[in-house]
C-alpha positions as a LaTeX table, in Angstrom:
\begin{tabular}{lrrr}
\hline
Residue & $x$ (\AA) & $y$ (\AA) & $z$ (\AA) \\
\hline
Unk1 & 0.00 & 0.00 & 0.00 \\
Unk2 & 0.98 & 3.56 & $-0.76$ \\
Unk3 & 2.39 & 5.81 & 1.99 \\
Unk4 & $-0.36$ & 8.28 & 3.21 \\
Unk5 & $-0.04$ & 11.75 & 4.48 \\
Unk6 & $-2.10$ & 13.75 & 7.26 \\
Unk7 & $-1.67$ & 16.72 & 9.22 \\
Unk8 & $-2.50$ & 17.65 & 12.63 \\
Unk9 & $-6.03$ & 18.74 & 11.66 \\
Unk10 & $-6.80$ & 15.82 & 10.03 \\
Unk11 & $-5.69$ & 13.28 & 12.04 \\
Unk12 & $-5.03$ & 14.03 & 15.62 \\
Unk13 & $-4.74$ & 10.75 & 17.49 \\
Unk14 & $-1.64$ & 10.33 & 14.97 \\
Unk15 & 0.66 & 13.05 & 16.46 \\
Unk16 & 2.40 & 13.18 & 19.99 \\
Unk17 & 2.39 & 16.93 & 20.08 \\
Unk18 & $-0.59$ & 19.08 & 19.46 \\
Unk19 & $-1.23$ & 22.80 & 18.01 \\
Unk20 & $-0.16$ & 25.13 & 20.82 \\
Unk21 & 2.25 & 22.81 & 22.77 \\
Unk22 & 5.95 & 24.35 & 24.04 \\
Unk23 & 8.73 & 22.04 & 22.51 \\
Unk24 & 12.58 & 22.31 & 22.57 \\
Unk25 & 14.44 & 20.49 & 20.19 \\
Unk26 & 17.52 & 18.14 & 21.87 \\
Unk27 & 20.87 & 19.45 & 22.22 \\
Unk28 & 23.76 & 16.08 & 21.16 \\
Unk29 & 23.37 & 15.14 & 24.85 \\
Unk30 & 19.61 & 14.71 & 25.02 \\
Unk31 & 18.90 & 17.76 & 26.80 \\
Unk32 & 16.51 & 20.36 & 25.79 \\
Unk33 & 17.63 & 22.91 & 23.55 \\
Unk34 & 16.09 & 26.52 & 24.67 \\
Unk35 & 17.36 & 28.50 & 21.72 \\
Unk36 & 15.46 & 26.10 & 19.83 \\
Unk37 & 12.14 & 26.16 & 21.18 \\
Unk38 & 8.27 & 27.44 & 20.91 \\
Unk39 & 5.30 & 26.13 & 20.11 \\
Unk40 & 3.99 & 23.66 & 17.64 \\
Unk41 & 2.33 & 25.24 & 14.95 \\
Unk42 & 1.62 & 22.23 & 12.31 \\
Unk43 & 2.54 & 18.58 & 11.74 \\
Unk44 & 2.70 & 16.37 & 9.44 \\
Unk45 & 2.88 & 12.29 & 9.32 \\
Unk46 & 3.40 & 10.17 & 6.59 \\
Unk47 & 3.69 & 6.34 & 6.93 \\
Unk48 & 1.53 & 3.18 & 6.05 \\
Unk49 & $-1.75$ & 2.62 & 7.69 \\
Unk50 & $-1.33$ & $-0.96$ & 8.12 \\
Unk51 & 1.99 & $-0.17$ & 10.18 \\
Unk52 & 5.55 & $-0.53$ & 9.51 \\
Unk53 & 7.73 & 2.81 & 9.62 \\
Unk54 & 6.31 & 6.41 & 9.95 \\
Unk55 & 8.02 & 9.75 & 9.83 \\
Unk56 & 6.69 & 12.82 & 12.24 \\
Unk57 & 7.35 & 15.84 & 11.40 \\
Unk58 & 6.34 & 19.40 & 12.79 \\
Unk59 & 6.55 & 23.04 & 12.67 \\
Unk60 & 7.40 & 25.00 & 15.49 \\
Unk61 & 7.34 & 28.69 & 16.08 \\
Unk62 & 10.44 & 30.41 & 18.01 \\
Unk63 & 9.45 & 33.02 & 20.42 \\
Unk64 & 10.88 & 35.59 & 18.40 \\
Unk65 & 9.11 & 34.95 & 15.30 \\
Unk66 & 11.03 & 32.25 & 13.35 \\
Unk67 & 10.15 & 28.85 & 12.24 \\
Unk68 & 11.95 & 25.60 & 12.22 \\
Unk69 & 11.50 & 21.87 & 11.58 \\
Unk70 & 12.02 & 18.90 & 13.61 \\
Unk71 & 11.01 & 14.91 & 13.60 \\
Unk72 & 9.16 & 13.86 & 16.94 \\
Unk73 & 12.43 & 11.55 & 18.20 \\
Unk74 & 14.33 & 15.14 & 17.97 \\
Unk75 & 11.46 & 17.49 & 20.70 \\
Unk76 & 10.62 & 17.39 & 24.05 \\
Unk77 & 7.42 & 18.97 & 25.89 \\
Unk78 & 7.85 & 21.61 & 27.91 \\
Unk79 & 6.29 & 22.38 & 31.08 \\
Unk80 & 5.88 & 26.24 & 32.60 \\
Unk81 & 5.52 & 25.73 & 36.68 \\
Unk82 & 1.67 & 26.15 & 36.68 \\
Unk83 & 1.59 & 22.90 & 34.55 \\
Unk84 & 3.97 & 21.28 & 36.44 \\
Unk85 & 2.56 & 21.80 & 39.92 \\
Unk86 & $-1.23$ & 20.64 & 38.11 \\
Unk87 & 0.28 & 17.75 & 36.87 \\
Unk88 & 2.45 & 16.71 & 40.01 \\
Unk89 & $-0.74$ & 16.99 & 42.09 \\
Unk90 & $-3.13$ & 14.90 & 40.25 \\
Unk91 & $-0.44$ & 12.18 & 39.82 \\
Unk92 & $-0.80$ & 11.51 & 43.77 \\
Unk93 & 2.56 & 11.64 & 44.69 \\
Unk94 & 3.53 & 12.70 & 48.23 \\
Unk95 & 5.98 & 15.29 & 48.47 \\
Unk96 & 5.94 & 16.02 & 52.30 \\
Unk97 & 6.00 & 13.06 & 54.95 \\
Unk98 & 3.55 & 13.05 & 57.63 \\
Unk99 & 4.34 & 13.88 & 60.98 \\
Unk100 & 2.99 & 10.60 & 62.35 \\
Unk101 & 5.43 & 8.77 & 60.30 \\
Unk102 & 8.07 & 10.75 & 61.04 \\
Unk103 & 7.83 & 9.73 & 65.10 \\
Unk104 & 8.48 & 5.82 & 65.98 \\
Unk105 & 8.03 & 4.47 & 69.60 \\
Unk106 & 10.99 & 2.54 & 70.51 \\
Unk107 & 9.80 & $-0.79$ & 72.76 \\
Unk108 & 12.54 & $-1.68$ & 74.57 \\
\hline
\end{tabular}
């Protein structure tokens, strides 16, 4: 079968990364790259329905007005501190210990 095309518009559940989400690209390390990132602006994905190999592609916005390219395996979401915090306290982790763990009773 022939290799099919979509965009993020037409087929969402297809794409990791939506309109509107902050990206960096990765530095050699695997770090995020901040002089390389903004916001998604388009995508594109082009692969085989039936499966095998697919290539992800999107277009992301710089903060000062420029575009660039990058394949998904290159971009990492980023997270301001209100997003963070949201996401930290729905995933139920505990991030202070209780006091009445904190005191044991020694039997001797």
């Amino acid at each position: 079968m022939a290799a099919q095309t979509f965009t993020i518009a037409q087929a969402p559940e297809r794409f990791r990364f939506r309109g509107g989400d902050r990206v960096a690209r990765t530095d050699a390390e695997g770090y995020a790259d901040l002089e390389h990132a903004g916001v998604v602006t388009d995508g594109r994905w082009t692969g085989d329905l039936s499966g095998g190999s697919y290539d992800e592609t999107y277009r992301i916005r710089r903060d000062d007005g420029n575009y660039f390219r990058a394949r998904k395996i290159h971009l990492l979401r980023l997270f301001d501190d209100a997003a963070r915090a949201a996401s930290s306290a729905s995933s139920g982790f505990v991030t202070a210990i209780p006091n009445t763990l904190s005191k044991r009773r020694v039997l001797s």
